[in-house]
N, C-alpha and C positions, 0 to 999 in steps of 0.2 A: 415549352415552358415560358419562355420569354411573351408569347404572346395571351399564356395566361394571366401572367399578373400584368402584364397591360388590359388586358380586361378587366381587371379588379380592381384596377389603380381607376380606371374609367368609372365602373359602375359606384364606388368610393365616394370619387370625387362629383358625381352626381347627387349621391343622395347619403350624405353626411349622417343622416339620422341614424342610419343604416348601420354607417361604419362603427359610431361611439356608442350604436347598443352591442353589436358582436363582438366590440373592444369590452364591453363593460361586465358582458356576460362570461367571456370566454375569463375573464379575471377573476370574476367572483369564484367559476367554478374551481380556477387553480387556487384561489386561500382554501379553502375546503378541504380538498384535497391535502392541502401542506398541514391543516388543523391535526390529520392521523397521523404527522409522522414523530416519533420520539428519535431522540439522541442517544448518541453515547461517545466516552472518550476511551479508546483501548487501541495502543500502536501498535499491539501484536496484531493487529487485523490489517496491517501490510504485510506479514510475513507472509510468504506462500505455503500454509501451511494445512493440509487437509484431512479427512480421516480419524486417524488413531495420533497422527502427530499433533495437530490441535488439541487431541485430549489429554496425550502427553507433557505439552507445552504448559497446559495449568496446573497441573499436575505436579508437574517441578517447578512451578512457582509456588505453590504451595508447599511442597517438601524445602524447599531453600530458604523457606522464608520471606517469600518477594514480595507479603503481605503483611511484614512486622514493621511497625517503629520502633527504632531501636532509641532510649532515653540513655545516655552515657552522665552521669552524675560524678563528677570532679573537681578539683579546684582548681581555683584559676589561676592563671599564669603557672610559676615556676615554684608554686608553693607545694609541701608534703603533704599531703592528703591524711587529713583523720579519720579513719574507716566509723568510729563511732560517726561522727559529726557526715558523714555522706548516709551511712543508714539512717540515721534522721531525717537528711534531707531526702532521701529516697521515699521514706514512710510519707513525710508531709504533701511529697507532691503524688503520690498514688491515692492518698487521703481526695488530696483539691481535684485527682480525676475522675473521683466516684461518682459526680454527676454526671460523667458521658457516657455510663454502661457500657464502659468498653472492658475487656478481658487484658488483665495487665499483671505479666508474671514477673516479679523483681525478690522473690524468696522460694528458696525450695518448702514445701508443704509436707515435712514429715507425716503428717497425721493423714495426711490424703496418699501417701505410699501404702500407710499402713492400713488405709482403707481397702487399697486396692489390692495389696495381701489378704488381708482377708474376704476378700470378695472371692480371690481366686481358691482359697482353702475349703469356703462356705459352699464353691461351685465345682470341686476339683475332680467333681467324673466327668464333666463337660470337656475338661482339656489333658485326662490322663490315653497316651495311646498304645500302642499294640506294645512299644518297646519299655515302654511303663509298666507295662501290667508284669513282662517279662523280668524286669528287674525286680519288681515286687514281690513274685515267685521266687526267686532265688534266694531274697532275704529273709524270706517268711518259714524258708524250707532251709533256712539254717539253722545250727543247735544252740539253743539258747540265746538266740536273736532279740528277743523282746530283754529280756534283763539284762545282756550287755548292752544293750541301745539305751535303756534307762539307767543302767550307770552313766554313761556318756552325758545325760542329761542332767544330771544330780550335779555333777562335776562343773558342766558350765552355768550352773544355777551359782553356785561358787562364786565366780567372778564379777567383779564389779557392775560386769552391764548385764550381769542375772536378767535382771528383769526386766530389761526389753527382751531377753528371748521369753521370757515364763509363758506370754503368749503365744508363741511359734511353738513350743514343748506342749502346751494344752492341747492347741489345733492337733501335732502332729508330733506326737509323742515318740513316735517309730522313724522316723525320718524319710517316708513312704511318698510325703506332696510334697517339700521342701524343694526336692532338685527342681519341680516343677516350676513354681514358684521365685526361684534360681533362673532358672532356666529364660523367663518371662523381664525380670530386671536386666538381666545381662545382654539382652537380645535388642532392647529398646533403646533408642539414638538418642544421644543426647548432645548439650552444649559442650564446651570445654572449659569448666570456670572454677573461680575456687570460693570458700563459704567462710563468710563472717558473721557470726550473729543470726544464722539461716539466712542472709542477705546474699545476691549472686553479685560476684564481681569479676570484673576480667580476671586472666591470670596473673597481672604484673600486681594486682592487688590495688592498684591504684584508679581506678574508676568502680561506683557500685552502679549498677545493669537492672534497667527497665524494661521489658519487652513486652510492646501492648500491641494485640493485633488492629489493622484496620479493619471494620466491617464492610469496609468499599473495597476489598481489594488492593492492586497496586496499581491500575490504570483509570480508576475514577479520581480524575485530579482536580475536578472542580470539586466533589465534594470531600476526599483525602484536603486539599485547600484549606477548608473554613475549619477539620479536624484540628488541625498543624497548628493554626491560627490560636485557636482554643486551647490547646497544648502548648503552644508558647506563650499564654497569658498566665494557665499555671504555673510554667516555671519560671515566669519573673517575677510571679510573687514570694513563688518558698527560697530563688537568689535573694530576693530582701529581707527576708526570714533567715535566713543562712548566709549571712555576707559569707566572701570568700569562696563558693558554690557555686558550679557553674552548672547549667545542664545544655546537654546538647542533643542535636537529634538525628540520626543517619535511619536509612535502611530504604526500602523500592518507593513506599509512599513517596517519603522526604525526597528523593532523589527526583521521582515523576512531577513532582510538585513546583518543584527549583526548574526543573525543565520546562513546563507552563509557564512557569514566572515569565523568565527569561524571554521564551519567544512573544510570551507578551508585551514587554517591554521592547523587544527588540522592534516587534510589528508595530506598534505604535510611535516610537521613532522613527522607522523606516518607513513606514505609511504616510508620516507627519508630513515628512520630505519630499517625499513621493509627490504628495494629492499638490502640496503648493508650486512646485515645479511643472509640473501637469496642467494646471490651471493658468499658469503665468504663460505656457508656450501655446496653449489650445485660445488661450486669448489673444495673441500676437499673432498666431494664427489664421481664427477666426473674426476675431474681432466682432463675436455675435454672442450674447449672455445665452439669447433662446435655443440656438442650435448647441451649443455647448451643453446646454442643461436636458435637452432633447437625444442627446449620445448619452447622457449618466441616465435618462428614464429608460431607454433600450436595452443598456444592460441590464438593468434592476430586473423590468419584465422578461425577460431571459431566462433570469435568473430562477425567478418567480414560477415560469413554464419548467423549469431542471426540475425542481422542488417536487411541484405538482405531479409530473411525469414521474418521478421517479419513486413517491409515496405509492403509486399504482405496483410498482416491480418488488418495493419493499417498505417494512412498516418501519423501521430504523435504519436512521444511517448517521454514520461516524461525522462528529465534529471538528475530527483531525481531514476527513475528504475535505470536507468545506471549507477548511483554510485553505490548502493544498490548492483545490480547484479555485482558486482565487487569479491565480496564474493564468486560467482560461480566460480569463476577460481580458487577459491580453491579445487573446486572436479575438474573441468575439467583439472588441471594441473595435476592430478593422472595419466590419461589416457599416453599422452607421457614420464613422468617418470617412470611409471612399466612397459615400452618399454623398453627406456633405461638402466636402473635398469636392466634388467633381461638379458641382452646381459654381463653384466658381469658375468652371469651364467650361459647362456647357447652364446657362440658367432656367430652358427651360426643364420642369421637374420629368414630364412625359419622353422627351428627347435624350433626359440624365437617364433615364428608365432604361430605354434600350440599349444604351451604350454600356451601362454597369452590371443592368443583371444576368449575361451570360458571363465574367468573370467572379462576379461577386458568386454564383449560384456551384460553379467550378469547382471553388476554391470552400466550401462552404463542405460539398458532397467529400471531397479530398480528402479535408481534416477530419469531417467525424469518420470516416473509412477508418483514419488513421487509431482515431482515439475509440473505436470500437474492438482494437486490436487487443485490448489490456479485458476485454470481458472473460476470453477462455483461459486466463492466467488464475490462480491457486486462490491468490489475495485478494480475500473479501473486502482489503478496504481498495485496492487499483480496480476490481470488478466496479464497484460503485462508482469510482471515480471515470470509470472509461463511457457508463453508463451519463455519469452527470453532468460530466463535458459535454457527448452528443446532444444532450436534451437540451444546455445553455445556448450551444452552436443553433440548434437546430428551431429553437422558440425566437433568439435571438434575431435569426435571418428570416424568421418570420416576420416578426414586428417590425425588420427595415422595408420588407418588399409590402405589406401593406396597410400599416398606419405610419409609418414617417412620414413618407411622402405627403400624407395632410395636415403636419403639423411643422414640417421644417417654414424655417424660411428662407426665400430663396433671394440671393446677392444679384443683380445684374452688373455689377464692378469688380472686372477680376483682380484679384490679386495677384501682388506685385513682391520683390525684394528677394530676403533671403532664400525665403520657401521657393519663390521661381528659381533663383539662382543654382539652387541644390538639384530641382528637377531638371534643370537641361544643363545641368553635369553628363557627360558623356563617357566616360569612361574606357569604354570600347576603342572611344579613337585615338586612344594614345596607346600605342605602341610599347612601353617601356612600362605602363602597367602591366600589361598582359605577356610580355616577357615573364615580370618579376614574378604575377602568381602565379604560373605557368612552374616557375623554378619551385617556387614553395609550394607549392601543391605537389609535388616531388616527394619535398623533403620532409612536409606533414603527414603526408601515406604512410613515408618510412617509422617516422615518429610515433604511426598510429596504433603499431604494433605492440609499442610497449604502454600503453596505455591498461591500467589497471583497473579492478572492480573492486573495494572493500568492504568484503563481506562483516565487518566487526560491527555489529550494532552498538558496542560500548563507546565506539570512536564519533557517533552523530548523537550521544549526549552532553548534556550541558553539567560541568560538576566545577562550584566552587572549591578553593583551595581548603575550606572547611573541610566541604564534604570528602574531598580527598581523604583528608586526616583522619575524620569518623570512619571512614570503610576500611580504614586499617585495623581499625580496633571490631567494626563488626565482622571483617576475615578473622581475625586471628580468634572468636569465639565459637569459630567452628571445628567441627574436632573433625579433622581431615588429616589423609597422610599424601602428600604428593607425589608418591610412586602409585598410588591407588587410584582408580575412578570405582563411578557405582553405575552397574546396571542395571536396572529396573524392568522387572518382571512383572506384567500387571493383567492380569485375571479382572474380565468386566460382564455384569450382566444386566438387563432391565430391573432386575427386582437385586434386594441383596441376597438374598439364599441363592439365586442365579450366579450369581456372582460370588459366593462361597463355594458351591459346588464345581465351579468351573475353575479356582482357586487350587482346590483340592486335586482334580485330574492333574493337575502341576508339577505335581509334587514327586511326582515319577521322574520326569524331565531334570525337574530342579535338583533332585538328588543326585542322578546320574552327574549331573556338570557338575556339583561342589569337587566330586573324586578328581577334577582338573586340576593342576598346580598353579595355573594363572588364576584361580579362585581361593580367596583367603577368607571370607564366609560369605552363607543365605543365610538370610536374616527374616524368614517364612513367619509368615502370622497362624499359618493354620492350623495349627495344635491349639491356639490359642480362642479363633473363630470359625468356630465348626459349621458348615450347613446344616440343614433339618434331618437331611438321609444322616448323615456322620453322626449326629447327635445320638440319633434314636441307636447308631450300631453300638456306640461309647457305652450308652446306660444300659445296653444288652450285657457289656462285658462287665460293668460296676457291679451289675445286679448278680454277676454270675462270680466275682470277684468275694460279694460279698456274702455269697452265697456259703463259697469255700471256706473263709477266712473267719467269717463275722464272729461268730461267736468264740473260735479258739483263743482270736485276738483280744477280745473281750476277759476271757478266761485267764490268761497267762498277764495283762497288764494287771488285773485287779489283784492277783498273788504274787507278782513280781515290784510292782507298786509301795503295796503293801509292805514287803520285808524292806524298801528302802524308806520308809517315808513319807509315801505319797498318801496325800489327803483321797476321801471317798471321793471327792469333785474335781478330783487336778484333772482329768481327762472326759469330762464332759460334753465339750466342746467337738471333743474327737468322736464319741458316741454317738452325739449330733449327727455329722457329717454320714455315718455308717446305716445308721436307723434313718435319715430321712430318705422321703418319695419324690425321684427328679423326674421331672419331664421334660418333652421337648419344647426349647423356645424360640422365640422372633430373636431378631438383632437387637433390638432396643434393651433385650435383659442384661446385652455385655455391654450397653454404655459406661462402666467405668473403665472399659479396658480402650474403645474406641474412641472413647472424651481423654483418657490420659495416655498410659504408655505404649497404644498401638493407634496415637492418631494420626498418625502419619503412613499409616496400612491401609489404612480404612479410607477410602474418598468419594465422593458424591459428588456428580457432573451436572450441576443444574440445567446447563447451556443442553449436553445431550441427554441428562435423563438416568445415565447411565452410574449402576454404583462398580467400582472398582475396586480391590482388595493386591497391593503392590508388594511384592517383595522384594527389596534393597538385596541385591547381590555386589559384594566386593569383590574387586578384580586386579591385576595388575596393571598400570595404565599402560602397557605398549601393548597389552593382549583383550584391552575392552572391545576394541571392535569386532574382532574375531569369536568374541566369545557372547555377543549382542547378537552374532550373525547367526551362532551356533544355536542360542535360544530360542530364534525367529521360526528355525527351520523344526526343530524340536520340540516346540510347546505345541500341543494336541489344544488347545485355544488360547483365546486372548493374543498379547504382543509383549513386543518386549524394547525399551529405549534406552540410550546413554547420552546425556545434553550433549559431550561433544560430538556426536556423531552427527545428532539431532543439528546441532550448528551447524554441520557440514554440509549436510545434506539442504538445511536454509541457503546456506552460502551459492550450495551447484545448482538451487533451480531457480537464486537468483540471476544464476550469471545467463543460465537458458532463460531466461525469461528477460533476460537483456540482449541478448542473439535474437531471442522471437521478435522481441519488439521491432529489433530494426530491420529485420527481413522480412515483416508480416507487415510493416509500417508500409516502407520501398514497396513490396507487390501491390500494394493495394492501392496508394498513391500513384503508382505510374498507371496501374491497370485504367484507373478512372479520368486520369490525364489520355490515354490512350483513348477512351470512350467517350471523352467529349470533346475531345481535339477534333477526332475521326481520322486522325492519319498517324503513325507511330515516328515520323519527325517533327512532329511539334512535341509530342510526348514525350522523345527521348531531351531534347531541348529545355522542357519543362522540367525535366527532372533530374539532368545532371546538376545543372547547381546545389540542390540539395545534395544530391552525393559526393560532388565534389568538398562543400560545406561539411560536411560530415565527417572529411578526411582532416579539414582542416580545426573542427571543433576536438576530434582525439588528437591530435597530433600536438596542438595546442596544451591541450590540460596534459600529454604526456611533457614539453617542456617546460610547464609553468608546477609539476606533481601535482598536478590535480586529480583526485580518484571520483569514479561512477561509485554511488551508494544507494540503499534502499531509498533514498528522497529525492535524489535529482536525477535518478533514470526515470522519470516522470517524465523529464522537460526531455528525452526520447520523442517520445508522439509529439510535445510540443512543438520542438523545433522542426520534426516536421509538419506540423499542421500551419505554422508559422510561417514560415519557406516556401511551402506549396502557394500559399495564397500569395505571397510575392511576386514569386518567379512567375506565375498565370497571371499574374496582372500587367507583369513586363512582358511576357510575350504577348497577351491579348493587347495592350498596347501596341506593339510591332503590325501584328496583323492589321488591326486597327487604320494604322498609318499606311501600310503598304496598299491594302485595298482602297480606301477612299482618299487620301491622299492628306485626311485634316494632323492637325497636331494634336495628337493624343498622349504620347510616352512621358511628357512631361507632368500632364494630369497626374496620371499614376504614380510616377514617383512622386507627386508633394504627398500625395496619402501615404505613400509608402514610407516615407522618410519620416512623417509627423506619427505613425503609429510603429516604427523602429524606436525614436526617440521615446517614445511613452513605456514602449518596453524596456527600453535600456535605463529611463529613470523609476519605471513601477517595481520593477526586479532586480536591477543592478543595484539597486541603490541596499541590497541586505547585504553586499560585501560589507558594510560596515556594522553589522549585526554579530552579537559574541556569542549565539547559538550554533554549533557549528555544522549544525542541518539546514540552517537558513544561511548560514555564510556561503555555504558549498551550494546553495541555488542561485544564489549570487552569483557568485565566481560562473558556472557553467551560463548563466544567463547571457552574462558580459560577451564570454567570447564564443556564444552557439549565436546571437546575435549577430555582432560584427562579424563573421563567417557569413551569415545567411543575406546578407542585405548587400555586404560584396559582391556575391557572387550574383545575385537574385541583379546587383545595378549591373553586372559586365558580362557575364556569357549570354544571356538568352540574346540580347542586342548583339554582342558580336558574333553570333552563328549565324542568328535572323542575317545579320548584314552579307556573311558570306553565302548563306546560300541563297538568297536577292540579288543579289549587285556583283557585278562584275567590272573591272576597271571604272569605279568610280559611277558609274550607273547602271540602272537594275535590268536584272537578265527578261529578255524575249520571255523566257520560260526558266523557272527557279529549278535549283536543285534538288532531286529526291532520292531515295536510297535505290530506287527502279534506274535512275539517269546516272548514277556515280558505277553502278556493280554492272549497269551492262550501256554503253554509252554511245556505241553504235549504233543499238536500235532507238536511241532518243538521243534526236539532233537540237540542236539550242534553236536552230528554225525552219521554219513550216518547206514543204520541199513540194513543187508544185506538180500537177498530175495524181497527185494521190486522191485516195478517197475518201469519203464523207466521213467513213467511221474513223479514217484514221485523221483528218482534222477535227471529230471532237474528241477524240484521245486526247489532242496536243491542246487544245483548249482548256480541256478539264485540269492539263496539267499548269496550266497557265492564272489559274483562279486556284491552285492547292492549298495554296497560303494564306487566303482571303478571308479566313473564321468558317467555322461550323453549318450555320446557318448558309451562308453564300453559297460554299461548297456543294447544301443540299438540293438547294434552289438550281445551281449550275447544274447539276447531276440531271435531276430531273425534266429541265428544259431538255437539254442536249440529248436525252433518252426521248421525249417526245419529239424533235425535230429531225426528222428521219431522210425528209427530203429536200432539196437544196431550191431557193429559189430562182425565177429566170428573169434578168435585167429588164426593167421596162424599157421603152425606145430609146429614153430620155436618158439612160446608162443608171438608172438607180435603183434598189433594193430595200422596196420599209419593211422593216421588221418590228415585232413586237419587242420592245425596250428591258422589258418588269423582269429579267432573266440577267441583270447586271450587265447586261449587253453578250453574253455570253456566244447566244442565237448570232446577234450583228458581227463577231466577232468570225466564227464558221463562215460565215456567208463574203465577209471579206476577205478571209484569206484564200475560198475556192474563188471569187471573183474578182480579182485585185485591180483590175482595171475598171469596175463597177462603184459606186456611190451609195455607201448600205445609211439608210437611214435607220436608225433609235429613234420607237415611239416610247417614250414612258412617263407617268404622271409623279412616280416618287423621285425625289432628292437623292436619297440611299443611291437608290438604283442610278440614274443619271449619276453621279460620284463615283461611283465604283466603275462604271462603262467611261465615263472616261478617263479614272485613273489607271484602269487594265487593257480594256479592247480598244481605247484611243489610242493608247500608249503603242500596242503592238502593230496595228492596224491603222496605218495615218489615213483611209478612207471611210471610214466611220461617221457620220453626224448625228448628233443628241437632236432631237424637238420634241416638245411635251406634248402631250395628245390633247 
């Protein structure tokens, strides 16, 4: 790889024209690309929620309400409220919101109950059933039924509210639909409020109650936003209309909204701080406008390639990912800063080339391993984001390996001061650090265990002390018992008669569980929304009903009527009903039962398609799960949910999916350290700092209470994608150093240190943020940070050193897990008499530590040199060099009284031969060919 984009970087830097049309095209074509893709803002698309649960999840936002503004109309301060003078202001400001077509319930609609009465009276063989018809028998086939019925009726004709029934007595003179009817009011859910004026007001009497739904939902909060806005301009004008009036506004919108707010404000403060801090140390830094503005165009284009890339996987994607993954450009600004960084150590660009992109390329493959980890997880918004990371990493380290290089500029004056001073910190060599984190990393392990998950997604919202106070008053308008939950029984099909009929097979199930005692009612719509089959069996039995009935009933009303009074016309209505021709209809003909007291039965899935018909079961709340469990296994289709359970179950595949992440992060991280190392002790080396790190980032947040939540187990994959790219650049530094002998380690750490700092100020700095989903990425950033960059500065140098050096200077031959587990048969030196193959064993073991590449190169020489050569007269031995000296090294230690000469033309090579096979072999001489 490395030699690819030296080739690129060549043919680039030849022919420019080249380079700024493949730059100009591959650009155009990602705008393009990004022109398909639309937005959206909805946090429930971090939940891990899949299936029938997502469908669930809207579902009881919609039965809860999570889609109302709640208008609270009061007065202010500590004044008594005049319920006239609030129903006025109630009126005037429902008035000023009639320009926003929105649906705004603040008075009970007698006229529309009684609509919907007699809708069900006009339609009443659609929803009379088997145990109707039975009743109706019974009272038909008793003596003298119809004239003591119409006594009964004459008598409450009597009473002052006569004549709101005279209509209910015309319809149903017999009292035959009524229960039905009954039956249909009593069933249907309602607020908890009491009535002034037909005005709804809480119970305490002291606020009157606006409830306007939004048309966005509860998660469009840019556009819920400019609603609210609009909504608040009416009620300060009917406050000036009404001094003394206050209005206010609670409910999911209001609350989603205040939450925007907020992390807006917070982000733009903390961004504020951020970008000038950043800029002040990348200038003291660098002290170059060009290269500093050259690292902000890298990310952009990055960026730009995520975008493009991932419009191809999907045609949306969340506005909430895109903040979130903002976090990413703090690993992916590594990539063109340990470019730049490293040009003040090595200036030429070609020469920076080889030395940075087997670590940059490492550390690059590592972390999107890592952040590919979050695709096979539930959550459609960490799927996207695991996606959009890789593709920023992955565009990103494109654009360093082959346009930066033609546009950096490059320093021949290294830098000096603090940045040096930091990088050749050594840490290792003090004794008494590595004591202390040796003890703390003890007592962080122990710590790490009580480190907790909080599952409460209420505790990572943002609620002023306002809103507090509104959501007391929007609980308490709900008519709930808290010994109770509800279970939801929900019957779904493609079409709605699917989803009636499948409703209806239910009803077996559902019956059987009411005979439960942990069941205090089913609250069933199906009497009420029949499918097409049901239909037609209903008007089978009307017809046969009226078959029996019609005329006798006819007979005995018009001579029983008659002796009390009743006009020719008093029952007309009812004759109606008996003489008309029903037939069978679509859903659209019960729109007054679906649009009013069964709309909350009835629901329609735009997302799946799918229509739904739900039946509210009450329960006891210590027996809801069990009796959730018991419907699952019982219902002959569809499903069946209770939010708490639903929580619960959010809560345990958050927590396994914070177990996956770190064990799926770890395998994959080490696997690919293992694979580019090419030996499993550089690999294990590379990777306990992060485990260690890891021990001490829980252990940490366990004694500072810090909890993992749905937002900053994110920074999971980060920190290690963060970590890994450290710690490989301290060890490939070491290696670095040990084979050639230059000073490398220092290099790396000023890039390391200068992009820890950027993340300890791009991200630390929202601990000062009052959102408390951006506080807690703060806070975990702070000490997953300083964890990672400790460790990343002191173990892989103090291992490197121990298994290199021994008493102070480096070993003949280093230590390997082959030389520690069996140590006999690997002696620390070459032992003479032996043979060919087992001096290039000892060789090969003698270059293990040397990088990747060296390793391959040695490998391969010492596989071809099979046979040893014989001293010329002169006592000396030329060998070919271009093998790191690997070859001269074999040939000197079977010849030791012999003069092996190193022919070779590269630098590299000459460096490494004599900072390994000189070193071991004091008869060795370099000369260039």
């Amino acid at each position: 790889m490395k030699r690819l984009i030296l080739i690129l970087y060549d043919t680039f830097h030849a022919h420019r024209g080249l380079m700024f049309t493949v730059l100009a095209v591959v650009t155009v074509v990602l705008g393009v690309l990004i022109h398909r893709i639309s937005y959206k803002e909805d946090i429930t698309d971090f939940l891990p929620l899949s299936g029938n649960d997502q469908e669930a999840m809207r579902m009881y936002q919609g039965l809860s309400g999570a889609n109302r503004i709640i208008a609270i109309v009061g007065a202010k301060g500590a004044k008594s409220p005049d319920a006239d003078r609030l129903c006025d202001a109630a009126d005037a400001f429902v008035t000023s919101i009639d320009g926003e077509k929105l649906k705004a319930t603040y008075t009970i609609d007698l006229d529309k109950m009684s609509d919907v009465a007699a809708f069900v009276y006009r339609n009443i063989p659609y929803f009379l059933t088997d145990a109707d018809y039975h009743r109706m028998d019974s009272l038909l086939r008793t003596h003298d039924y119809v004239g003591s019925q119409l006594n009964n009726d004459m008598e409450m004709l009597m009473f002052p509210s006569g004549s709101m029934l005279s209509d209910n007595i015309g319809r149903d003179p017999l009292n035959l639909f009524t229960p039905v009817v009954e039956r249909l009011s009593n069933g249907a859910q309602s607020l908890n409020y009491e009535l002034y004026n037909g005005h709804i007001f809480t119970p305490d009497m002291k606020n009157a109650v606006v409830i306007i739904e939004s048309p966005y939902g509860s998660s469009e909060t840019d556009r819920n936003g400019q609603l609210i806005e609009r909504l608040t301009d009416c009620s300060g004008k009917v406050e000036k209309q009404f001094p003394g009036v206050s209005i206010r506004f609670t409910g999911g919108p209001v609350i989603a909204v205040d939450n925007a707010g907020q992390i807006k404000s917070d982000t733009i403060l903390s961004v504020s701080i951020a970008i000038v801090l950043i800029l002040v140390l990348l200038a003291v830094a660098f002290r170059n406008v060009r290269n500093i503005g050259l690292i902000a165009v890298t990310i952009i284009w990055g960026w730009v390639f995520a975008l493009g890339c991932l419009s191809i996987v999907h045609s949306t994607i969340s506005l909430i990912v895109l903040g979130v993954s903002s976090i990413i450009i703090g690993i992916a600004v590594n990539y063109p800063l340990h470019l730049v960084a490293h040009l003040n150590h090595t200036p030429d660009m070609r020469q920076a080339l080889r030395e940075i992109v087997e670590p940059l390329l490492v550390g690059n493959i590592t972390t999107i391993g890592a952040f590919l980890c979050l695709v096979p997880l539930k959550s459609v918004a960490l799927r996207d984001l695991g996606l959009f990371a890789a593709f920023l990493l992955i565009g990103t380290i494109l654009f360093v390996f082959a346009f930066l290089p033609h546009f950096v500029r490059v320093s021949a004056e290294p830098r000096t001061g603090w940045l040096t001073r930091l990088g050749n910190v050594q840490l290792e060599n003090k004794r008494w650090i590595v004591v202390v984190t040796a003890v703390l990393t003890l007592i962080f392990g122990v710590l790490s265990l009580n480190t907790k998950f909080d599952s409460d997604i209420s505790h990572i919202n943002y609620l002023t002390k306002e809103q507090k106070s509104n959501l007391s008053y929007l609980s308490s308008l709900l008519r709930s018992n808290p010994k109770e939950k509800t279970v939801y029984a929900v019957a779904d099909g493609r079409s709605a008669d699917e989803a009636l009929a499948a409703n209806e097979k239910m009803q077996t199930a559902l019956a059987g569980i009411s005979r439960d005692k942990a069941v205090t009612g089913v609250h069933s719509p199906a009497q009420f929304l029949p499918s097409k089959a049901e239909q037609h069996r209903r008007l089978a039995m009307w017809n046969s009903f009226v078959d029996r009935y019609g005329k006798t009933i006819r007979d005995n009303l018009e001579s029983a009527g008659a002796s009390l009074g009743f006009g020719s016309g008093s029952f007309s209505d009812f004759y109606a009903i008996l003489s008309k021709k029903y037939t069978v209809e679509n859903i659209a003909h019960f729109a007054p039962l679906t649009d009013g007291p069964l709309r909350q039965n009835y629901y329609y899935d735009k997302s799946s398609g799918t229509y739904n018909i739900i039946t509210p079961v009450t329960v006891r709340a210590d027996r809801a799960g069990d009796v959730a469990a018991h419907l699952d296994k019982s219902l002959p289709c569809g499903y069946s949910f209770e939010i708490g359970a639903l929580n619960k179950g959010i809560a345990n595949s958050l927590s396994d999916n914070f177990n996956y992440i770190g064990w799926a992060c770890g395998l994959i991280v080490f696997f690919f350290l293992w694979l580019s190392f090419g030996n499993i002790e550089l690999a294990a080396l590379s990777f306990l700092p992060m485990a260690v790190s890891w021990l001490w980032i829980l252990g940490l947040m366990s004694l500072f209470g810090i909890q993992f939540n749905i937002i900053n187990i994110i920074l999971a994959t980060f920190i290690f994608g963060q970590g890994d790219d450290y710690t490989i650049f301290i060890t490939e530094g070491c290696q670095y150093e040990y084979a050639y002998g230059r000073k490398m380690l220092a290099s790396y750490k000023n890039s390391i240190v200068i992009s820890a700092i950027i993340m300890f100020i791009g991200m630390g700095v929202l601990v000062i943020a009052r959102h408390p989903a951006l506080r807690s990425l703060g806070e975990v950033t702070v000490v997953g940070m300083f964890s990672v960059v400790l460790m990343a500065y002191l173990l892989p140098p103090f291992i490197f050193k121990w298994i290199t050096r021994k008493n102070g200077s480096l070993r003949r031959r280093p230590l390997t897990v082959r030389s520690l587990l069996m140590p006999r048969r690997y002696p620390d030196s070459c032992e003479a008499g032996r043979t060919h193959d087992y001096y290039a064993r000892y060789v090969m073991d003698c270059y293990y530590y040397c990088g990747a590449d060296i390793v391959r190169t040695v490998k391969t020489a010492l596989r071809n040199h099979t046979a040893t050569a014989v001293p010329s007269p002169n006592g000396t031995i030329t060998v070919d060099g271009e093998s790191y000296g690997a070859v001269a090294l074999v040939e000197a230690l079977m010849h030791p009284k012999a003069t092996v000469i190193a022919r070779t033309l590269d630098a590299d090579d000459a460096d490494v031969c004599r900072n390994v096979a000189c070193r071991i072999a004091g008869n060795i001489r370099i000369e260039s060919k």
